[in-house]
Every structure is written in C-alpha cells, then in structure tokens.
N, C-alpha and C positions, 0 to 999 in steps of 0.2 A: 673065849671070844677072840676072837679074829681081829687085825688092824681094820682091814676095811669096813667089821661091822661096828668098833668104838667111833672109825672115822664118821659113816652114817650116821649113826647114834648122836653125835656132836652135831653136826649140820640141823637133824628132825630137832633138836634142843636149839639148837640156835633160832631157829626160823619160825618152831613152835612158840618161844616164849615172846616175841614180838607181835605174831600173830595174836596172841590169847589177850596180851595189854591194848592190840587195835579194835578187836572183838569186844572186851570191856567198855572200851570206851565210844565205839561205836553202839552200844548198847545203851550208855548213859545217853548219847546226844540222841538215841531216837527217842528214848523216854522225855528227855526235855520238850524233843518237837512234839510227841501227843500231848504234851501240857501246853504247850504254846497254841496247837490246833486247836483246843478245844476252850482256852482263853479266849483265843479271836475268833471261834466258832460263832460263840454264844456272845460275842460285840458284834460280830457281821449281823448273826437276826435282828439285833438290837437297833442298830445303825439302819437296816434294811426295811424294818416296819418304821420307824423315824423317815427316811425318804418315801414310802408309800403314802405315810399322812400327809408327807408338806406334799406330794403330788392331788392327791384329793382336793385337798387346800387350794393349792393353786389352780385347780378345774373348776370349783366354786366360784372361785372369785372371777376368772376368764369367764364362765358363766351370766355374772352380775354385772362385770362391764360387757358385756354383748345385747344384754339384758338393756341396761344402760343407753349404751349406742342405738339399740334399737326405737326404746323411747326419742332418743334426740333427733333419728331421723323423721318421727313421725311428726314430733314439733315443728322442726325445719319444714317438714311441707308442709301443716297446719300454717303457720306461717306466712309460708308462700302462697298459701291460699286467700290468707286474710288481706295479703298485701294485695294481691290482686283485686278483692274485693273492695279496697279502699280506693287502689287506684283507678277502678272502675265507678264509685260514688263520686270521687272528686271529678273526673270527669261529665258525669252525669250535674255536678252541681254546677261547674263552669258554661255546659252548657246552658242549664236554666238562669244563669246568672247574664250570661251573655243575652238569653233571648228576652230576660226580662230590660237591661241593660236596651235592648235595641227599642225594645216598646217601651220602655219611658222616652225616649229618646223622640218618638214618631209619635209619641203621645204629646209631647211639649211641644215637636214641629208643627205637630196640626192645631192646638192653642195657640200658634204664634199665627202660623197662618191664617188661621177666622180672627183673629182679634186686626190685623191689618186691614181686611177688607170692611171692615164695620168699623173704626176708627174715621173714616173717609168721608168726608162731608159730601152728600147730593150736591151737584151742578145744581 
C-alpha cells in the first residue's frame, strides 16, 4: 500500500468513526421523539375530546340563558302591558270619581238651593 492510500484510509477512519457515533445517537434521539409523539399523541385526543365536551357544555348553557332572556323579555312586555292597563283603570277610576265627586257636589247645591227658597216666609 501506498502513502497516499494509508493517508486516505486515516482521514475515511477519522471522519467515519464520528459520523457512525452522530448516526447512533441521532438514532437514539429519534426513537425518544416517536416515544414522546405518541405520549402527547394520545393526551392531545384526550385533552381534545375534554375541550369538544366543555364546548357542548358551554352551547347548552348559552342555549338556557337565551332561553332565559327570552322568557324575561316576554315578562317585561307582559308587564308593560299590565301597566298600562292599570294605568288606564286608574284613569278611568279618577274619572268616575271626579264625575261622581262633581254630582254630589250639584246634588248638595241644589238641596241648598230649594231649601232657601222654602225657608222664606210669604209677605
């Protein structure tokens, strides 16, 4: 063998036995990360059906308070319905109180009135 083919030979050995230790170990950290993927693989579905429930959840319950609000709005106008019907009685009762109010009134004046004229003694 030749200088320059031991020389070669030294360098392919040099460069080989580094590469063959980055290759190993390159080898080990990708076997770690399919272990690690398929650790968080199977807590991502986990974790993933867990937020699809509490989304369900929380469309329910958004559901029941609309549900909710909708009953209060229909109260609130029941309500305002009644109000106005109250506020239209008591009007109605002021009135008949008013016009009872004036005919007692013209009912006593005109008692007062005849009882003056007949009180009066003939000339």
């Amino acid at each position: 063998m030749e200088t320059w083919q031991i020389v070669l030979l030294v360098l392919v050995a040099l460069l080989a036995i580094p590469g063959a230790f980055a290759l190993l170990e390159l080898r080990s950290t990708l076997r770690e990360l399919r272990v690690f993927l398929q650790d968080t693989g199977g807590r991502l579905n986990q974790t993933l059906d867990e937020a699809r429930k509490t989304l369900e959840d929380l469309n329910r319950a958004s559901a029941s308070v609309q549900q909710g609000a909708d009953r209060l709005r229909g109260l609130a106008e029941d309500l305002a319905g009644f109000g106005s019907a109250v506020r239209s009685v008591t009007d109605g009762l002021r009135g008949v109180t008013e016009g009872l109010v004036a005919g007692l009134v013209a009912a006593v004046r005109s008692l007062l009135n005849r009882e003056e004229p007949s009180s009066q003694t003939p000339p």
